[in-house]
C-alpha positions in Angstrom: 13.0 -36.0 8.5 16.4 -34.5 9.5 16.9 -32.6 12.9 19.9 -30.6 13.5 21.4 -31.9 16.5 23.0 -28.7 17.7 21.6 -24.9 17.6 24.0 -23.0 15.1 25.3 -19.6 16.5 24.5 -16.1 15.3 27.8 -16.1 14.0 26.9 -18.7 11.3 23.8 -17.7 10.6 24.7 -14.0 10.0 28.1 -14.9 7.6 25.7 -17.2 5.5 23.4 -14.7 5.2 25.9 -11.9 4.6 25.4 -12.7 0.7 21.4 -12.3 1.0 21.8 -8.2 0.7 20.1 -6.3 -2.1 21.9 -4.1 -4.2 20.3 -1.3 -6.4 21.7 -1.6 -10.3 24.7 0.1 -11.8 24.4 3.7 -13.3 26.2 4.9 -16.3 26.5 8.4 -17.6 24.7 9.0 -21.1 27.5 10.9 -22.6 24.8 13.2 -24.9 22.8 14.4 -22.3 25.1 13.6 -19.2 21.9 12.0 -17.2 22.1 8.6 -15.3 20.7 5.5 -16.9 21.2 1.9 -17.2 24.2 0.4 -19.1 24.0 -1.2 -21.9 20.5 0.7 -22.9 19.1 3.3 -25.0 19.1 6.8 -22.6 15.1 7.5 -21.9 16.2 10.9 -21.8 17.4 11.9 -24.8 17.2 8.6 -26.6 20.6 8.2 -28.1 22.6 4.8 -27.7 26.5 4.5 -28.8 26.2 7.9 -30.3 22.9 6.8 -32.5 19.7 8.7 -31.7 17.5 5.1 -31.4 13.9 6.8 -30.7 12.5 9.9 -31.2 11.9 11.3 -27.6 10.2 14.2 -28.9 
């Protein structure tokens, strides 16, 4: 099995893991009811999606 021969530096280590990060999703505005929610799905607050109501939140 394969050894490294030499000890990589912090340096290295730290710019390869510099990509590893976790990032929370991107919010939208629901432009009916002005809350934050997911893009690209129906608002759980008031339902509506591209100016449709889609379910009945009521």
């Amino acid at each position: 099995m394969p050894v490294p021969k030499r000890k990589k530096s912090r340096a290295l280590r730290d710019s390869r893991r510099a990509t590893h990060s976790v990032d929370c999703p991107p919010r939208s505005v629901c432009p009916q009811c002005h809350q934050p929610k997911l893009p690209h799905r129906v608002c759980p607050e008031c339902g509506y999606y591209k100016g449709k109501e889609v379910i009945d939140t009521e």
